[in-house]
KEKE-3310 file (N, C-alpha, C; in steps of 0.2 Angstrom, whole numbers, plus 5000, padded with zeros to 4 digits):
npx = (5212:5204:5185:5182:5172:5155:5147:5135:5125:5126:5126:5111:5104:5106:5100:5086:5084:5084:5075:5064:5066:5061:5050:5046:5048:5038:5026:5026:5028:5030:5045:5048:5040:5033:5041:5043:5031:5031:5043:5043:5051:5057:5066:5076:5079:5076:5067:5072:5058:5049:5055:5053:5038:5036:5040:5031:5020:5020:5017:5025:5027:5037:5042:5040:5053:5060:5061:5065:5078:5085:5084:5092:5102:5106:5106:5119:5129:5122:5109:5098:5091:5094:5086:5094:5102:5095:5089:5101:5108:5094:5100:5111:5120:5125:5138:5135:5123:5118:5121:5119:5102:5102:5106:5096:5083:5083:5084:5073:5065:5068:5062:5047:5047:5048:5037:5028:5029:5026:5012:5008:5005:4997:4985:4973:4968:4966:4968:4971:4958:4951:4937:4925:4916:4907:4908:4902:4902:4898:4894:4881:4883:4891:4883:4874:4883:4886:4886:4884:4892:4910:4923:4939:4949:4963:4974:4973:4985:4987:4975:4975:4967:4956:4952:4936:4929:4914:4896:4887:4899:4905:4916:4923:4932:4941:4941:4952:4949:4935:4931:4925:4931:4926:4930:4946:4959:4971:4989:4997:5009:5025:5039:5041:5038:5043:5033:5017:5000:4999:5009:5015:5006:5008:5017:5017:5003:5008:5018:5006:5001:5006:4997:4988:4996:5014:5028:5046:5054:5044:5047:5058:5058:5048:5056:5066:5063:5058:5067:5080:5095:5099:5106:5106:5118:5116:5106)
npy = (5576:5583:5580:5567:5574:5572:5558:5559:5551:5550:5562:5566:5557:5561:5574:5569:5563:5573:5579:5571:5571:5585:5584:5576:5580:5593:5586:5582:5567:5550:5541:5531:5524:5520:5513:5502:5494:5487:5481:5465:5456:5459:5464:5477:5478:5480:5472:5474:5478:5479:5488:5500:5499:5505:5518:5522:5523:5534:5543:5554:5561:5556:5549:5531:5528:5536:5533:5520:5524:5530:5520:5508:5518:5518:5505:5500:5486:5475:5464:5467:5483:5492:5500:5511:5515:5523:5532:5539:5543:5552:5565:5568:5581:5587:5596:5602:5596:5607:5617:5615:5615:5629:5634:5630:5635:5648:5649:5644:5655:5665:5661:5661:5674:5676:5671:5677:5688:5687:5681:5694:5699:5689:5686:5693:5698:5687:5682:5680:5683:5691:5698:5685:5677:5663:5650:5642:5627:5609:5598:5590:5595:5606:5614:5623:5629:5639:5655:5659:5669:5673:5675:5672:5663:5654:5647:5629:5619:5606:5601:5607:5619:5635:5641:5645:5655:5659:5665:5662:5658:5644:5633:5630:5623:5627:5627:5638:5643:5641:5654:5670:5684:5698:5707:5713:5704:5712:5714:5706:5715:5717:5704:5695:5676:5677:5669:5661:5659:5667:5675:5661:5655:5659:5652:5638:5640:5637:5625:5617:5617:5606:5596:5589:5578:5581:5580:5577:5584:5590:5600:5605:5610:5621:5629:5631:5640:5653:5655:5659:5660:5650:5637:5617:5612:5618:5613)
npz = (5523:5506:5505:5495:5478:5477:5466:5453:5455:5468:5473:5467:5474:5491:5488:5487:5497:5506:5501:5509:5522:5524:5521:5530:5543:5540:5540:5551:5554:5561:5556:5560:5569:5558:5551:5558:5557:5545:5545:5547:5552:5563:5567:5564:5550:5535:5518:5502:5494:5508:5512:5500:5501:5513:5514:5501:5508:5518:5509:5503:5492:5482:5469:5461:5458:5460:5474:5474:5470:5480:5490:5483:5485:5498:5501:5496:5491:5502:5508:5511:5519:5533:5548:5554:5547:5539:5545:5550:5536:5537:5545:5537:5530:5514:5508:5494:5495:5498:5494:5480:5480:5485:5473:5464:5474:5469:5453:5453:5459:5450:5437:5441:5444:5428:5421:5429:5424:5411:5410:5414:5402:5396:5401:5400:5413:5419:5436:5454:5464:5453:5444:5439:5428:5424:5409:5397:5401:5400:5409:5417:5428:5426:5418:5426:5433:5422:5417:5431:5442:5451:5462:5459:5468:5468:5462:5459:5457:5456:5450:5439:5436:5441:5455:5460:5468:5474:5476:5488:5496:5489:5483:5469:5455:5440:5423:5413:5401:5402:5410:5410:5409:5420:5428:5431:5441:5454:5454:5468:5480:5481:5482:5466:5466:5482:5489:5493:5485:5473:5467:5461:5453:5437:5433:5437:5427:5416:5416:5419:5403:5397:5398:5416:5419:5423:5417:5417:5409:5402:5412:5412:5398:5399:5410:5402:5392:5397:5405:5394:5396:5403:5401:5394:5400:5415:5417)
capx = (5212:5198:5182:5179:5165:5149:5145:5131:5120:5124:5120:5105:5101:5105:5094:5079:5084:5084:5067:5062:5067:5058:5041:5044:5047:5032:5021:5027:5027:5034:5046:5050:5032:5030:5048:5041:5025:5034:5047:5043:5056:5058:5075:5078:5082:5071:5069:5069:5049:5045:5057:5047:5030:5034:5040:5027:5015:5021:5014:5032:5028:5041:5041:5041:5059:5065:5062:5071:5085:5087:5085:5099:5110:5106:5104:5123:5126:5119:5104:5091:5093:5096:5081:5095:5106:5089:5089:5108:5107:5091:5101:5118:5119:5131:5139:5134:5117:5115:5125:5113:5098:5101:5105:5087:5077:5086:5084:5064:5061:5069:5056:5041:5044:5049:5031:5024:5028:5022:5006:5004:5003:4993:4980:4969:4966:4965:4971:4967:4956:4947:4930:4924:4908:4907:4903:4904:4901:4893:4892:4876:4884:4894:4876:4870:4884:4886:4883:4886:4897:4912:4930:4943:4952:4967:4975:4976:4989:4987:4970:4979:4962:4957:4947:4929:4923:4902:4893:4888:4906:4905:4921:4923:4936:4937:4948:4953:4944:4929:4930:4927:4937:4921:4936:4955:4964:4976:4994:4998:5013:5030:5045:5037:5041:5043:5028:5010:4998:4998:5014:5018:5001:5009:5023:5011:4999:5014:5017:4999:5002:5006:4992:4990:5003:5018:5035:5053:5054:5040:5045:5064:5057:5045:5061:5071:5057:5056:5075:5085:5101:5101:5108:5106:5122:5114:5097)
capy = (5576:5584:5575:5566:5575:5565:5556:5562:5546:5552:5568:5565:5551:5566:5576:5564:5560:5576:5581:5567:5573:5589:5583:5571:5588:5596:5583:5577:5558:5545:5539:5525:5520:5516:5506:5494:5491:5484:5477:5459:5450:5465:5463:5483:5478:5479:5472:5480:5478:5482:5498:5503:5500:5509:5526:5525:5523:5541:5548:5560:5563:5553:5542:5527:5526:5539:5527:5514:5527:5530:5514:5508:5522:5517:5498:5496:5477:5472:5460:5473:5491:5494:5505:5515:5518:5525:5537:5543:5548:5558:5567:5571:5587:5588:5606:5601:5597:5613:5621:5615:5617:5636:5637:5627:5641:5655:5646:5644:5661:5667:5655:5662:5680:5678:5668:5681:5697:5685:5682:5699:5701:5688:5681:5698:5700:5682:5680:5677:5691:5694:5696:5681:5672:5653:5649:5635:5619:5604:5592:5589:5600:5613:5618:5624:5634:5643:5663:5662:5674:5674:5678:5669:5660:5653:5643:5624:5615:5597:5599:5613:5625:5641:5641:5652:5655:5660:5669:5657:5654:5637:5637:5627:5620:5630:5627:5644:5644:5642:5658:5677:5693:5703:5714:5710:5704:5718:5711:5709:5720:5712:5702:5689:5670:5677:5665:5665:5657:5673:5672:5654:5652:5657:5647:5631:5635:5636:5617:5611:5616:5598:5591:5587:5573:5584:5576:5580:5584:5595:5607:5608:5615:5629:5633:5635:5645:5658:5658:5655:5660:5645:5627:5611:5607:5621:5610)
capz = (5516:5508:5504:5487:5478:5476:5460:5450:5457:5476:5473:5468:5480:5495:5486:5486:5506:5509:5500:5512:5529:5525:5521:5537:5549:5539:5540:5559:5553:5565:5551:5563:5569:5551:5548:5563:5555:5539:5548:5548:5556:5570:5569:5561:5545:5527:5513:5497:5495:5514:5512:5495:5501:5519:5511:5496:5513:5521:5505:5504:5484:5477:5464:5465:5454:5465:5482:5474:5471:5489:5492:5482:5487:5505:5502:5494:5490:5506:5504:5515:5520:5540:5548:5557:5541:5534:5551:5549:5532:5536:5545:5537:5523:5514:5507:5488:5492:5502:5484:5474:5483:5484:5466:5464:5473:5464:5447:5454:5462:5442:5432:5443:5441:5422:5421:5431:5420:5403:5412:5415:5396:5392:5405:5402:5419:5425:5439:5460:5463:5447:5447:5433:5425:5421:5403:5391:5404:5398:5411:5421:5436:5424:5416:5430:5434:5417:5419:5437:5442:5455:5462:5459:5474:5469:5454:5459:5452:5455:5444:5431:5437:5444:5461:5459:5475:5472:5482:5493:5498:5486:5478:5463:5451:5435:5417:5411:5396:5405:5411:5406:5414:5422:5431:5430:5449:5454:5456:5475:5478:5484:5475:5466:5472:5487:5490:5490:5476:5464:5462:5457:5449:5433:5432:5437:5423:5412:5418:5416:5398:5392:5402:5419:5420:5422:5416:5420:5401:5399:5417:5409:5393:5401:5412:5399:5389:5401:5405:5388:5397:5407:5394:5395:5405:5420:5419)
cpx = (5205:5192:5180:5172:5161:5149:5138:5126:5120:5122:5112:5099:5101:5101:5086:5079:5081:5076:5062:5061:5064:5052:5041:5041:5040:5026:5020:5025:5032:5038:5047:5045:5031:5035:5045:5034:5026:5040:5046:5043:5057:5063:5078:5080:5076:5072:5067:5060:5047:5050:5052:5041:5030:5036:5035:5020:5013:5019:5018:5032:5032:5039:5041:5049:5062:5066:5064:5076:5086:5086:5091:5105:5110:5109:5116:5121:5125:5113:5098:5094:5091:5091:5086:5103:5100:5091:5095:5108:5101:5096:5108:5115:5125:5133:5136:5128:5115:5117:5118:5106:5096:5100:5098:5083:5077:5083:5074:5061:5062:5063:5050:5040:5047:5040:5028:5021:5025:5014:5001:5000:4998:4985:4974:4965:4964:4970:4971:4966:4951:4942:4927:4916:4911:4903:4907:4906:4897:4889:4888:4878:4887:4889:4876:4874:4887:4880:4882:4894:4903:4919:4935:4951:4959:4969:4977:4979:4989:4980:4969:4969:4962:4951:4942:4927:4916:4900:4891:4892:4907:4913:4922:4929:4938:4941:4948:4950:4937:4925:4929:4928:4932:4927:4942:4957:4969:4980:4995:5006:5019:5034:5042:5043:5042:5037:5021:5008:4997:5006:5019:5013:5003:5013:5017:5006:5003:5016:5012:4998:5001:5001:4992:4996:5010:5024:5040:5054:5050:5043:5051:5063:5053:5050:5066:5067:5058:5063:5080:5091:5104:5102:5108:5111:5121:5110:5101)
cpy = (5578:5579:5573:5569:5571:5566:5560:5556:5547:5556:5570:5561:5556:5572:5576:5562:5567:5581:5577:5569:5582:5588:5577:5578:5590:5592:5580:5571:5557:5542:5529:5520:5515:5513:5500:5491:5487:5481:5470:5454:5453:5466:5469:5483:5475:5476:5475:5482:5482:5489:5504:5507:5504:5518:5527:5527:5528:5544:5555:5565:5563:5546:5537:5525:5530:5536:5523:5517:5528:5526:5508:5511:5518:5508:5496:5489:5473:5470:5465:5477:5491:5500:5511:5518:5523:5533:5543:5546:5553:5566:5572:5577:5591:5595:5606:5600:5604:5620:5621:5615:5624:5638:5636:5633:5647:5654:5646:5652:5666:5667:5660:5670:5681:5676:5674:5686:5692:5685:5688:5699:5698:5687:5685:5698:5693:5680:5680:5685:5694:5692:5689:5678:5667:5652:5642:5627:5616:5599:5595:5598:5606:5616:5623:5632:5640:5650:5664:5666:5675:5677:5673:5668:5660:5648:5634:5618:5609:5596:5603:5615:5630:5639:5644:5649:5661:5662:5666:5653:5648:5639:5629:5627:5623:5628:5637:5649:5643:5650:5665:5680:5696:5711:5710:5709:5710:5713:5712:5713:5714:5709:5695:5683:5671:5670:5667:5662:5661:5673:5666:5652:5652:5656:5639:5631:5634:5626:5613:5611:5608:5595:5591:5583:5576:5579:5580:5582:5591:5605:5608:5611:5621:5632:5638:5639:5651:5660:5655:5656:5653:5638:5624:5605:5612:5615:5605)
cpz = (5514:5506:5497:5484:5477:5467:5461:5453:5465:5478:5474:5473:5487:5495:5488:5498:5510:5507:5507:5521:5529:5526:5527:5543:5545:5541:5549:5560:5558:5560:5555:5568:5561:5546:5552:5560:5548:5540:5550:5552:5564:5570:5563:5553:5536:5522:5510:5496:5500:5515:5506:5499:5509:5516:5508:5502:5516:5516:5503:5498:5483:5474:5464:5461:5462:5472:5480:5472:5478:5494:5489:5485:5495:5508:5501:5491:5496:5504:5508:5519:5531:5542:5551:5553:5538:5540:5553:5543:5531:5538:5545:5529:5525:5510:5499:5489:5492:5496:5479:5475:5485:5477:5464:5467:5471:5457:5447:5452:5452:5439:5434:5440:5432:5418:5422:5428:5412:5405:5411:5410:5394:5393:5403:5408:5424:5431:5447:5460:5459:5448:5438:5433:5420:5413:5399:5396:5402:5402:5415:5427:5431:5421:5419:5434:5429:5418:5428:5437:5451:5457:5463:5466:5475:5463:5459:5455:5452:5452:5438:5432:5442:5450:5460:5467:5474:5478:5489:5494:5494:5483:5471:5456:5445:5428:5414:5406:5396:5409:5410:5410:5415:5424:5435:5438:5447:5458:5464:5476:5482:5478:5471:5467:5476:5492:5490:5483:5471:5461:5459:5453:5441:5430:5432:5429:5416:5411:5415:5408:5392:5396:5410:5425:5419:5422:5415:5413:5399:5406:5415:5402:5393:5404:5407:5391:5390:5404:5400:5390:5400:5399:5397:5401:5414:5421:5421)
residu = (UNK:UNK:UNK:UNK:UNK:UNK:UNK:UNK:UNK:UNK:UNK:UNK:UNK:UNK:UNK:UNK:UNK:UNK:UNK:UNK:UNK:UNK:UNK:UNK:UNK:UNK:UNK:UNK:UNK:UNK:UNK:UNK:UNK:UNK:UNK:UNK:UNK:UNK:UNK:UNK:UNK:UNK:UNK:UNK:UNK:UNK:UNK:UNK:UNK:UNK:UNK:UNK:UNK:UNK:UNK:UNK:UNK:UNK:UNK:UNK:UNK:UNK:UNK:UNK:UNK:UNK:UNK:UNK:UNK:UNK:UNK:UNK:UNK:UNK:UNK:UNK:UNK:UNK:UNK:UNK:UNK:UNK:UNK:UNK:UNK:UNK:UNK:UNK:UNK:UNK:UNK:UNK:UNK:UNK:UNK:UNK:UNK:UNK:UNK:UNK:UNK:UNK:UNK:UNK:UNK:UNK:UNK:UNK:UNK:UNK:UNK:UNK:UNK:UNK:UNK:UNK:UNK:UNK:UNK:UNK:UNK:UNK:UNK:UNK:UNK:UNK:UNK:UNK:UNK:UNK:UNK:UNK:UNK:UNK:UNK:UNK:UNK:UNK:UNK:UNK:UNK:UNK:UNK:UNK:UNK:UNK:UNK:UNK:UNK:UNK:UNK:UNK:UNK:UNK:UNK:UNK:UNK:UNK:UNK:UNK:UNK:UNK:UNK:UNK:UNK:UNK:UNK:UNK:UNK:UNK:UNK:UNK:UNK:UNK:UNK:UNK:UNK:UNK:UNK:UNK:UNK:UNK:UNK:UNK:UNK:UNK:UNK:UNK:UNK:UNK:UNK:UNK:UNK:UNK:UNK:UNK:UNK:UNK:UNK:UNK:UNK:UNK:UNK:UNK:UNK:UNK:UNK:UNK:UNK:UNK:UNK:UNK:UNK:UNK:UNK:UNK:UNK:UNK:UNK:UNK:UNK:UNK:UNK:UNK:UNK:UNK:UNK:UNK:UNK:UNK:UNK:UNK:UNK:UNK:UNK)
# end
């Protein structure tokens, strides 16, 4: 017979297992050194609490909603979650995630090079590679480096700035509007999204747009900004 597709809440929940089992392998965590250390009773089996607070431990970047989504999928109505249910679904994938997981880096690699060609237009020339000078800092430490002059590194996104690396290799944090274009980055050549921080930086500052605190909210409206073919029932 063949197999029932999954609900929209299992989906998601193999989704999220399967985010998980990568950043295990990346990161080469013990997942199961750090079941036993929240493992209380010894006896393999969590409770909701000591499954949270040992995921949220691994540092995997999920939410904390999304660990008690795959803690429920996992949990059923049983009253604590099994360490060796937790170690089976790392490794089952199923044909729907591995579905929508393609379409996801398609829909990505898209985004990045439709970013990429608006950047071109707008950035005037910022971007890794360009030679730049720091202006308009206030704080104590930003004075000091106003009218220095350096080459930008890399765009990092978890503080929505640009890298300035200074001639004495320092490299430094920078907001965009802190910067003037002395002489423009030259695009590195290849497919963009192929990887590499030039070609995602301008999708990222896209993101940092509504602030720092990016929300599920705010990265489906730059998506569908930059691809208006895709609707609502895609996203």
């Amino acid at each position: 017979a063949a197999a029932q597709p999954l609900s929209e809440d299992e989906l998601r929940a193999k989704l999220l297992l399967n985010r998980i089992r990568r950043s295990l392998l990346a990161r080469r965590q013990n997942w199961l050194q750090v079941f036993a250390s929240f493992d209380q009773k010894g006896n393999g089996q969590l409770q909701e609490a000591e499954f949270e607070r040992a995921v949220t431990s691994m540092a995997l970047g999920l939410s904390d909603g999304e660990i008690r989504e795959v803690r429920q999928h996992l949990q059923g109505n049983a009253t604590c979650l099994a360490v060796d249910a937790f170690g089976s679904a790392l490794h089952q994938m199923s044909p729907e995630v591995a579905k929508v997981e393609n379409w996801g880096r398609a829909i990505l690699m898209d985004a990045v090079r439709e970013a990429s060609k608006a950047a071109m237009l707008t950035s005037g020339g910022l971007r890794i590679g360009a030679f730049v000078r720091v202006k308009g800092l206030h704080s104590a430490a930003g004075v000091r480096l106003n009218g220095c002059e350096g080459v930008v590194d890399k765009w990092d996104a978890g503080t929505c700035r640009w890298v300035v690396r200074f001639s004495d290799d320092v490299l430094k944090s920078i907001r965009h509007e802190n910067l003037d274009v002395l002489r423009g980055g030259v695009p590195s050549p290849g497919t963009p999204g192929a990887g590499g921080g030039e070609e995602t930086a301008a999708l990222y500052q896209m993101l940092c747009e509504g602030g720092e605190n990016v929300t599920q909210a705010h990265v489906l409206s730059v998506v569908q900004r930059i691809l208006p073919s895709l609707d609502d029932q895609q996203l």
